[in-house]
Every structure is written in structure tokens, then in C-alpha cells.
C-alpha positions in Angstrom: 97.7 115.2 97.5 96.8 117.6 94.6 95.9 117.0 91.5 99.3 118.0 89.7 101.1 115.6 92.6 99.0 113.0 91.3 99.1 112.8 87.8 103.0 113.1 88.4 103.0 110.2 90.5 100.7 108.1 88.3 103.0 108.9 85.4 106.0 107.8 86.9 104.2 104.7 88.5 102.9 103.4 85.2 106.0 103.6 83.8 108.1 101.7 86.7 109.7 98.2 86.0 109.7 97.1 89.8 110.9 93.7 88.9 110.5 90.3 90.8 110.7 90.8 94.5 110.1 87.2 95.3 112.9 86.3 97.9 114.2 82.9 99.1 113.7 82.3 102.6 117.7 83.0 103.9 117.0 86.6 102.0 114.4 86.8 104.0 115.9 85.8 106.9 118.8 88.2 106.0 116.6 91.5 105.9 114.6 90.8 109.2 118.5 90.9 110.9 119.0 93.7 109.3 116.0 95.7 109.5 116.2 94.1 113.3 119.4 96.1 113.9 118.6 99.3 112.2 115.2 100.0 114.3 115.3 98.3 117.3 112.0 97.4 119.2 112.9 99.2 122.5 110.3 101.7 121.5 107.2 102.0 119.0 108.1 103.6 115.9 105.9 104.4 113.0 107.3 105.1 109.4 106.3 105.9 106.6 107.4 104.1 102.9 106.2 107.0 100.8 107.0 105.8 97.0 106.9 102.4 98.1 106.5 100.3 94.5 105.6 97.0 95.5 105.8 97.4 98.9 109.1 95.0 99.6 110.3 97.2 102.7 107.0 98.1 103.8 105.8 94.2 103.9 109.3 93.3 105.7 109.1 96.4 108.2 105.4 95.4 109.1 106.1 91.9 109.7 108.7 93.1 112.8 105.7 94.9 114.0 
């Protein structure tokens, strides 16, 4: 990333209300369906959460391996 990329990013980052993403276990429960149907485990696939904030989707996506 270059330097301008960067300090754009930071900016926007340190300005970012990203809430509370604490979730009860049925939302939980909920987004593992979910992300279960939407990328199936018949193959390896690797993606990439680019912007992520806290990291909700990236936590939930690694945790289906």
C-alpha cells in the first residue's frame, strides 16, 4: 500500500463508529447457515475482507474454515 493509500485509510478508520458486534448465540447460529449456503465447502476457497472494521465477517467466515 502507498503512502497516500494509507493515510486515507487511517483517516477514515479513526473516524469509524463500528458499533457493538457482540451477537447472541441464535445470531450466531443464524450467519453460519447463511454464510454455509452462500460458499459452500465442496471446494477451498480463499477471500479476502479488505476494509474489514472489526472483523465480524472475517471471524465468522474463518470459523467455517
Amino acid at each position: 500500500m502507498n503512502a497516500a493509500s494509507k493515510q486515507v485509510w487511517d483517516g477514515v478508520a479513526a473516524n469509524r463508529d463500528y458499533g457493538n458486534f457482540d451477537t447472541s448465540e441464535l445470531e450466531r447460529q443464524a450467519w453460519t447457515a447463511l454464510l454455509t449456503r452462500m460458499f459452500p465447502s465442496d471446494k477451498p476457497l480463499r477471500i479476502v475482507d479488505v476494509g474489514c472494521g472489526p472483523g465480524f465477517m472475517t471471524l465468522s467466515l474463518a470459523e467455517l474454515g
